[in-house]
Every structure is written in structure tokens, then in C-alpha cells.
C-alpha positions as YAML, in Angstrom:
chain: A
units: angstrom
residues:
- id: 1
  name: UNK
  ca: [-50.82, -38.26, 48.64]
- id: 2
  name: UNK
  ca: [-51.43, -39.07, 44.82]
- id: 3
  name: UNK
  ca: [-51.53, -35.21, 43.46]
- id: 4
  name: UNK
  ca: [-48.23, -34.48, 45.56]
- id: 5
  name: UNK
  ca: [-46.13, -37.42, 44.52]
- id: 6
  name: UNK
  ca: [-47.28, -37.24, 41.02]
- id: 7
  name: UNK
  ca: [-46.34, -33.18, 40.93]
- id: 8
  name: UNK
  ca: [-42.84, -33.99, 42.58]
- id: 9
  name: UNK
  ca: [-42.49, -37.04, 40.25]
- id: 10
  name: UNK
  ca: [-43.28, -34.94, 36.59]
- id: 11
  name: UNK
  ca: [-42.96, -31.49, 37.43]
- id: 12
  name: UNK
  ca: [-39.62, -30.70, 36.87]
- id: 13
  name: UNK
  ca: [-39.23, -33.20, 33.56]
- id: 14
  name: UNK
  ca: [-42.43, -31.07, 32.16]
- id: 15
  name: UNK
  ca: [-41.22, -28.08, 33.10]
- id: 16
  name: UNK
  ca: [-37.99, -28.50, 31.31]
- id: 17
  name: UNK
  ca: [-40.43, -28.54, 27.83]
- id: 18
  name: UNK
  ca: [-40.17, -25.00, 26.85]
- id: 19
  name: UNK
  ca: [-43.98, -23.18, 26.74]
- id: 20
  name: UNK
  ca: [-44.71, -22.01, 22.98]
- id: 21
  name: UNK
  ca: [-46.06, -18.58, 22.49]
- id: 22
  name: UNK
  ca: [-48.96, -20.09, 20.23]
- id: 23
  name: UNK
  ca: [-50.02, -21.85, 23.98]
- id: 24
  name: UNK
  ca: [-51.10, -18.84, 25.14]
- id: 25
  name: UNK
  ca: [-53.06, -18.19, 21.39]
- id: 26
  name: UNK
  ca: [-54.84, -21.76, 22.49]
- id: 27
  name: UNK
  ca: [-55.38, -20.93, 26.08]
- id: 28
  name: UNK
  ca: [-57.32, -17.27, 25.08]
- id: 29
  name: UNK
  ca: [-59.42, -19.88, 22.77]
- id: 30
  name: UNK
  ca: [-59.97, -22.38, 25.28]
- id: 31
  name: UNK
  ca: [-61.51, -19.64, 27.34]
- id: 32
  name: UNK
  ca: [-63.21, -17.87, 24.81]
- id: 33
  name: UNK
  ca: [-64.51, -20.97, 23.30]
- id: 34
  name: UNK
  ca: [-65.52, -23.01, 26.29]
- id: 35
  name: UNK
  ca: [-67.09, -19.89, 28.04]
- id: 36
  name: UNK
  ca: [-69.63, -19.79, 24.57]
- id: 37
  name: UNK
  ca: [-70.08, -23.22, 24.34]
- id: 38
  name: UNK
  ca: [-71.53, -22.83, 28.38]
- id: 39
  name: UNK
  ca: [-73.85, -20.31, 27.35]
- id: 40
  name: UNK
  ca: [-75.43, -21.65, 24.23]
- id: 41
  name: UNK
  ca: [-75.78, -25.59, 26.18]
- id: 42
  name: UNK
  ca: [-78.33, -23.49, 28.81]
- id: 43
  name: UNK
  ca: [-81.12, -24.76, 27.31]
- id: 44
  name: UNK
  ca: [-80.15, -27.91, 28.04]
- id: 45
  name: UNK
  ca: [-77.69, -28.44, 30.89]
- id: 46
  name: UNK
  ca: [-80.67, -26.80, 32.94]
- id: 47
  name: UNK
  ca: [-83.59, -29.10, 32.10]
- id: 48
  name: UNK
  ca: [-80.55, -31.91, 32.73]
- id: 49
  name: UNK
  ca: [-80.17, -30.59, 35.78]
- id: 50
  name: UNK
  ca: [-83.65, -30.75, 36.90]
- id: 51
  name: UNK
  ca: [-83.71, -34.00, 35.74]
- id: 52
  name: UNK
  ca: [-81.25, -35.24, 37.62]
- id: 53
  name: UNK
  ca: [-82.72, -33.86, 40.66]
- id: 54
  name: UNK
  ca: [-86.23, -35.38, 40.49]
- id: 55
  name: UNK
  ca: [-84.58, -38.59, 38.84]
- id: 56
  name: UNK
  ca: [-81.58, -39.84, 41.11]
- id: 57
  name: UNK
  ca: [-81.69, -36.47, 43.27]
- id: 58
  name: UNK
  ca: [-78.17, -34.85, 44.35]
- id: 59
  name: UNK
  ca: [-74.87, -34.69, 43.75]
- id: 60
  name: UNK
  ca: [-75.59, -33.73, 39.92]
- id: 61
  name: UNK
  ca: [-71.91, -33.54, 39.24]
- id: 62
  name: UNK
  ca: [-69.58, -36.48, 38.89]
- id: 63
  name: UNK
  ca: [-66.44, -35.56, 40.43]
- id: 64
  name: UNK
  ca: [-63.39, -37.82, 39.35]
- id: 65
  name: UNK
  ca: [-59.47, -37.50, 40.01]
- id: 66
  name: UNK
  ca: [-57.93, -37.16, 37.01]
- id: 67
  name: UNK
  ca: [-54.36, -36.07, 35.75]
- id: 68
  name: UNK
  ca: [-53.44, -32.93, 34.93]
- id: 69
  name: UNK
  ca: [-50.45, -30.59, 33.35]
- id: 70
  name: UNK
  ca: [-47.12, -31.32, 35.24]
- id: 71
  name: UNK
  ca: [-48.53, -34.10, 37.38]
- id: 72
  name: UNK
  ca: [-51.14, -32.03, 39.16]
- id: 73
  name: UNK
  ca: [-54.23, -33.89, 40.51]
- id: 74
  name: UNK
  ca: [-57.65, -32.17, 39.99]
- id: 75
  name: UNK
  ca: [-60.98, -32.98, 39.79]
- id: 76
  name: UNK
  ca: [-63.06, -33.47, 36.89]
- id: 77
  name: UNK
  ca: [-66.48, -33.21, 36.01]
- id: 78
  name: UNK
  ca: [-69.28, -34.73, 34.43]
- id: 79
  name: UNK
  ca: [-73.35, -34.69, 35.13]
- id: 80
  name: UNK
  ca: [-73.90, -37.66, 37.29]
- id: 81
  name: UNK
  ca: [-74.71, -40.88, 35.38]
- id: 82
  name: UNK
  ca: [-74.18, -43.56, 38.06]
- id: 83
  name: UNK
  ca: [-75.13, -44.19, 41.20]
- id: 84
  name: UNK
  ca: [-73.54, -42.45, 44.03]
- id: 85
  name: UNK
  ca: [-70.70, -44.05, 45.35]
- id: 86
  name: UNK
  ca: [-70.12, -45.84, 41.52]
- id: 87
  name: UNK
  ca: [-66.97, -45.01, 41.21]
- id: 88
  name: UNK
  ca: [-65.27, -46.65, 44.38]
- id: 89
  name: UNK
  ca: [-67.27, -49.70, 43.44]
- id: 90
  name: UNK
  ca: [-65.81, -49.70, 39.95]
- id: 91
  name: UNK
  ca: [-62.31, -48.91, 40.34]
- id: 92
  name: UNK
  ca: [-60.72, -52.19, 40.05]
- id: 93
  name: UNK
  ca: [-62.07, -52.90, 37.09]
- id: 94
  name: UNK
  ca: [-61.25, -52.44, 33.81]
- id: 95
  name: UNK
  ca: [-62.37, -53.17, 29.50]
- id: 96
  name: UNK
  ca: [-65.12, -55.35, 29.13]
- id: 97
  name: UNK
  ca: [-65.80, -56.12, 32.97]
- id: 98
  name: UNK
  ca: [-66.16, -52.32, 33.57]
- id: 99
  name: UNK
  ca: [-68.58, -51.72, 30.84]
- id: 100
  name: UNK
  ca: [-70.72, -54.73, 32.01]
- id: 101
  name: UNK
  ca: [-70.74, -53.10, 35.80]
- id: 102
  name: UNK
  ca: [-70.99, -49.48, 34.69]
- id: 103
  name: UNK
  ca: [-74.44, -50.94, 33.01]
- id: 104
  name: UNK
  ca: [-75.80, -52.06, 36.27]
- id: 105
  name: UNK
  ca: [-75.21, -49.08, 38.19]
- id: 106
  name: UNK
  ca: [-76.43, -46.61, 35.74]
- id: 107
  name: UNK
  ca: [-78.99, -43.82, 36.63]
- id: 108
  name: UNK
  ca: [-81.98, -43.63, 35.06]
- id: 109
  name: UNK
  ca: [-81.04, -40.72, 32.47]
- id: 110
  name: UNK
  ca: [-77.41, -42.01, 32.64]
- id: 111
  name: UNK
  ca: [-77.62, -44.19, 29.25]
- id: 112
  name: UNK
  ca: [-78.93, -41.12, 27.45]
- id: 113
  name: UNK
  ca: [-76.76, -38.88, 28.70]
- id: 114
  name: UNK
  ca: [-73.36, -40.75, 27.62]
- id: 115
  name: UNK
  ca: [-75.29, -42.18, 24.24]
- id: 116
  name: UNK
  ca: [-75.69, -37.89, 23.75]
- id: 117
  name: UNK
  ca: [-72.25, -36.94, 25.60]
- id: 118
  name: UNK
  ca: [-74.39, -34.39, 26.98]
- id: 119
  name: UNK
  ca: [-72.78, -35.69, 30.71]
- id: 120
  name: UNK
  ca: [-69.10, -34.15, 29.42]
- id: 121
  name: UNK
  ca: [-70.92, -30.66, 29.03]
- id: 122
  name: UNK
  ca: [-69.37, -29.73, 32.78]
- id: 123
  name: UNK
  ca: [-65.80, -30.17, 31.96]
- id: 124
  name: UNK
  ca: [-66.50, -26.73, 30.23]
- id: 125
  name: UNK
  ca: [-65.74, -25.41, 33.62]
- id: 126
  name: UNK
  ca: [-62.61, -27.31, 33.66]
- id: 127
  name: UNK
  ca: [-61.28, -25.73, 30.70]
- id: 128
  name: UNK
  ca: [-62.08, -22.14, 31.89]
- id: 129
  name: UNK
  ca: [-60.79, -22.80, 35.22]
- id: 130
  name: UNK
  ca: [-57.23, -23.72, 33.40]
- id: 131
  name: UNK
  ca: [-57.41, -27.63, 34.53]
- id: 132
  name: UNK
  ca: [-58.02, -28.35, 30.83]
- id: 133
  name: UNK
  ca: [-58.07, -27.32, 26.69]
- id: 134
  name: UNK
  ca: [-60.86, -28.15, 24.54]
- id: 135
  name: UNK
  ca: [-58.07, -29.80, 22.40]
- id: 136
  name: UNK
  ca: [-55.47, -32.80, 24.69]
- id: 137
  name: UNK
  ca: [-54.88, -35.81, 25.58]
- id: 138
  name: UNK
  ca: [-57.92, -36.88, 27.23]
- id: 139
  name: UNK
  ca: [-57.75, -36.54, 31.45]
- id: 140
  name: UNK
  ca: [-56.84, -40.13, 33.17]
- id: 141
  name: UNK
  ca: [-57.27, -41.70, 36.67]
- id: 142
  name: UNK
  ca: [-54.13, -41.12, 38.81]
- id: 143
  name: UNK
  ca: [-53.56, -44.98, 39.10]
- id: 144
  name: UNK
  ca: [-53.87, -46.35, 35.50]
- id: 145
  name: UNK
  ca: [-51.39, -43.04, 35.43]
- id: 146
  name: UNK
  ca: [-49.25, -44.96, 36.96]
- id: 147
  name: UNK
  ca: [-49.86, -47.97, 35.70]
- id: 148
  name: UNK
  ca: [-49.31, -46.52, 32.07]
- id: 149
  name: UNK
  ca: [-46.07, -44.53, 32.82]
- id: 150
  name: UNK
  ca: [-44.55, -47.70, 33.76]
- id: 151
  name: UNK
  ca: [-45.37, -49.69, 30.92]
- id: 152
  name: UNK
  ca: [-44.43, -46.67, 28.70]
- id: 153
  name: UNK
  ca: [-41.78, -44.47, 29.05]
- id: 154
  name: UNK
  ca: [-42.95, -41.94, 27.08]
- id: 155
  name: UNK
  ca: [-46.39, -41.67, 28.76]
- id: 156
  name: UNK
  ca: [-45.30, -38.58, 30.90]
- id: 157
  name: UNK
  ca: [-44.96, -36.54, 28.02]
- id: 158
  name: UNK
  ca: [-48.36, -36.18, 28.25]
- id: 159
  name: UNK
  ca: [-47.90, -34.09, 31.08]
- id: 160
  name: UNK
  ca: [-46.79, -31.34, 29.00]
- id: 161
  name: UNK
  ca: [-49.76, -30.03, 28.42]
- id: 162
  name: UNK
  ca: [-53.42, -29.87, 29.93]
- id: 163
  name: UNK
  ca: [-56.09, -32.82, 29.11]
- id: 164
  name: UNK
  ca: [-58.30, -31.90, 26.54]
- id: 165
  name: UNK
  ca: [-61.92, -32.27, 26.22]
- id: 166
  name: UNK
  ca: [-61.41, -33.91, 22.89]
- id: 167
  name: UNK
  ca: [-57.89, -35.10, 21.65]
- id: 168
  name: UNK
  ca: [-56.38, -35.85, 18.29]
- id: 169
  name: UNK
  ca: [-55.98, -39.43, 19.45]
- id: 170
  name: UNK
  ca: [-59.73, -40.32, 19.60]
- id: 171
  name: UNK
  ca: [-60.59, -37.89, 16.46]
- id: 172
  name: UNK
  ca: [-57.88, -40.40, 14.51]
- id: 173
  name: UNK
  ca: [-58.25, -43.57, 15.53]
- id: 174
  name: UNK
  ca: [-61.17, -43.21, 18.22]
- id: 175
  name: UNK
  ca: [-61.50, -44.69, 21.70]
- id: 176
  name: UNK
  ca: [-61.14, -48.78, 20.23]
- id: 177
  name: UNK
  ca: [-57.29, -48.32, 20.21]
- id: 178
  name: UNK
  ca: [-54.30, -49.15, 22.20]
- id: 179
  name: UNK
  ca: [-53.09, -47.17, 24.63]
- id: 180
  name: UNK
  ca: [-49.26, -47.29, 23.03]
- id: 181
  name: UNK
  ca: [-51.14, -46.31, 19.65]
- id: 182
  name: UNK
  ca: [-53.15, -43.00, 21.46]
- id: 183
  name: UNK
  ca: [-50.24, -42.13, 23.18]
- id: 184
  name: UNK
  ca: [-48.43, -41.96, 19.57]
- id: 185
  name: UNK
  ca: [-51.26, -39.65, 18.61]
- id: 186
  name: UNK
  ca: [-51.08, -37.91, 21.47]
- id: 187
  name: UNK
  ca: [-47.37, -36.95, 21.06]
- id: 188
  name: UNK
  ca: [-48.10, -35.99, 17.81]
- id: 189
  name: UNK
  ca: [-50.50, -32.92, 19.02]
- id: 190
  name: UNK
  ca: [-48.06, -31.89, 21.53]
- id: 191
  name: UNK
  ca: [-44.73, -32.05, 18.65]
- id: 192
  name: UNK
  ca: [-47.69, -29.94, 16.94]
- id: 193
  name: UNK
  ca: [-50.52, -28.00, 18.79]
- id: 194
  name: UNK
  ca: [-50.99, -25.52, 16.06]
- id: 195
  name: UNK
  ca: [-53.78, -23.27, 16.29]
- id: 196
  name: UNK
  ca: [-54.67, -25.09, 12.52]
- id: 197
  name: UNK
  ca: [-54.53, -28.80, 14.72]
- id: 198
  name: UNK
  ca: [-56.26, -27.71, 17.52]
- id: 199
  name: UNK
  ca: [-59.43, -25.95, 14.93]
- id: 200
  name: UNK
  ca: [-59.51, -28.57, 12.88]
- id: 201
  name: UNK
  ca: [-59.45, -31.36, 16.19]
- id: 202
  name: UNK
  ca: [-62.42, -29.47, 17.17]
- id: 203
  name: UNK
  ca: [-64.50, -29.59, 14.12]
- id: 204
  name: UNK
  ca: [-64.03, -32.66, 13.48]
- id: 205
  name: UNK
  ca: [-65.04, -33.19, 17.21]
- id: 206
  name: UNK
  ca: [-67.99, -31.60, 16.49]
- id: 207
  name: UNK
  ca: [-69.54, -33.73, 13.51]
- id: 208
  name: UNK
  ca: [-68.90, -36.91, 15.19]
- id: 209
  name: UNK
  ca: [-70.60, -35.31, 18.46]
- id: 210
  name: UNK
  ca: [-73.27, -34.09, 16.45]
- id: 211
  name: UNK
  ca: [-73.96, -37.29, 14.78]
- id: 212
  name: UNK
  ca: [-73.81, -39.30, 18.35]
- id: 213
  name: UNK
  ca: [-76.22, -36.66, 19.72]
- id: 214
  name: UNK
  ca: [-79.04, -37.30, 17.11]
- id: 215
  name: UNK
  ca: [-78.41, -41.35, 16.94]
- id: 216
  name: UNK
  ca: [-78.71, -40.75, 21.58]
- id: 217
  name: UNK
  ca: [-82.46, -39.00, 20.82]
- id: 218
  name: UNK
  ca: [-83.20, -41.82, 17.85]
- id: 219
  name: UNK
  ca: [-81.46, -45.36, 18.76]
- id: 220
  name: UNK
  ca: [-83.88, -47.05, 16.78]
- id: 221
  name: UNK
  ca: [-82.59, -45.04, 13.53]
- id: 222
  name: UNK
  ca: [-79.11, -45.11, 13.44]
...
């Protein structure tokens, strides 16, 4: 099984990283945060959800494998933007042959939804349910996992801490990047995760989602 031998495999190398006490200062903000960021996206998750329903009809939630904090598998969600059974099609593929597929099996609201990154609202519930922080590196597949650790050594480290809705790698350099040049940034927040780093990761988060939201309702202004 993937989550076992991946827990087995990490567990004990992230367990010998010491917890902070200011991780438990960013875990009561991950759930105080995340829980009022669910409330006040209402008004829209539930007209998504409706959507959704009369649009491409159920599941509404993507659920995808994803690596978690000492190796453990979970699963992680999104509002359903493919087609069912996307993913397995997909899987092989990766860069600019994935984005040319993930076009053709796109939903009807799908585009909008990832133009608006209204489709990550879900992974709220991740972060309350202790799979993830608003602030880490961000959540990957348990065989480019794999694939990654091999090719560099210090990938695991990642395991130190949960995936984050947002991370300081993509606020820095953004998603065009190399995965050796995230995983520097990534190192950085976990040498750091101040409770300054993690406030400031989110608000500057926050503009750039802002500004993605309004160019996802106007495409033809931006």
C-alpha cells in the first residue's frame, strides 16, 4: 500500500525533527482561520454546489491522494472540475501534455472555477481536519513523491510539516519554477515557520487570489 510504505519509509526521519511550540500557535490559526474562511465562502461554495449538480451532476468533490506530514497518505479535496474518472485517465502524464488533456476533459464550470480558484475552497476542511495548514508546501501525488525524493535527497524534509493551502514557494517564485528551486523555498518556511512568515504568506496569498478571482469573472479585461 502507498500510505503504509510511505509512513514506514519517512516517519521516523520526520519524527526525529523536534515540534516547535510556535506549531501549535499556527495549528490554533489554521483552525481558527480556515473554520472563518468556510463560513464567509457560503455564499458561494453553495450556489457552486448547485451548479455542479445540475451541470455535471455528482460527485461534487474531487478527491485526490496526496502526501501528507510524516509520509501519511490522505485525501484531498477540491470541487469537481473534470470529468469523473479524470484523474486515472491523466495520471501518466505530466507539463505541457497534462495541461493539453486536462483541457479536454474539463466540466463545464471547471475553467471558471480554477481561472477563480474557487475549486481549492474544500481543502478548508483539510486544514481543520489536521491533514493540512493554510501556510506549506503544497500537497503532492504519492508517485511524483516518489519520483521527487529520488531525484532529491532533501525532498523528504518536506514531510516535516503538513501541506499547505498556499506555500512560500509559489508566493516567491510562483508555480513556473523548478521543482529543486520550490523545494529550496520550501525548506526555507520549515528552517522558519514564524507566525510573522506564515501571516505575511497568507496575505500575500490573498492579493494574488483576489486579483485571479476578478480577472476569472472578467477574462476579457485583464
Amino acid at each position: 500500500m502507498a500510505s503504509d510504505s510511505l509512513t514506514q519509509r519517512f516517519s521516523e526521519l520526520t519524527q526525529a525533527s523536534p515540534a516547535r511550540p510556535r506549531d501549535a500557535i499556527l495549528r490554533v490559526l489554521d483552525i481558527g482561520l480556515s473554520a472563518l474562511f468556510l463560513l464567509l465562502s457560503l455564499p458561494l461554495t453553495v450556489p457552486i454546489a448547485l451548479l455542479l449538480l445540475l451541470t455535471s451532476g455528482l460527485p461534487l468533490f474531487y478527491r485526490g491522494e496526496r502526501v501528507g506530514r510524516g509520509g501519511h497518505v490522505f485525501e484531498m479535496l477540491k470541487f469537481r472540475t473534470l470529468k469523473r474518472g479524470a484523474e486515472d485517465r491523466l495520471g501518466p502524464y505530466l507539463g505541457a501534455e497534462l495541461v493539453r488533456r486536462t483541457k479536454a476533459e474539463t466540466t463545464a464550470i471547471g475553467g471558471w472555477l480554477r481561472a477563480t480558484q474557487l475549486d481549492e475552497v474544500p481543502q478548508l476542511l483539510n486544514v481543520l481536519r489536521g491533514d493540512m495548514s493554510l501556510v506549506g508546501p503544497r500537497p503532492i501525488r504519492p508517485r511524483f513523491f516518489e519520483e521527487l525524493a529520488a531525484q532529491l535527497p532533501a525532498y523528504w524534509q518536506r514531510l516535516v510539516v503538513r501541506p499547505g493551502l498556499t506555500g512560500f514557494a509559489q508566493v516567491r517564485r510562483g508555480y513556473e519554477t523548478s521543482m529543486a528551486e520550490k523545494l529550496a523555498h520550501d525548506l526555507e518556511w520549515i528552517a522558519d515557520r514564524s507566525v510573522r512568515l506564515y501571516l505575511r504568506t497568507l496575505a500575500t496569498t490573498a492579493v494574488r487570489v483576489l486579483g485571479q478571482f476578478l480577472r476569472g469573472l472578467f477574462p476579457g479585461r485583464g
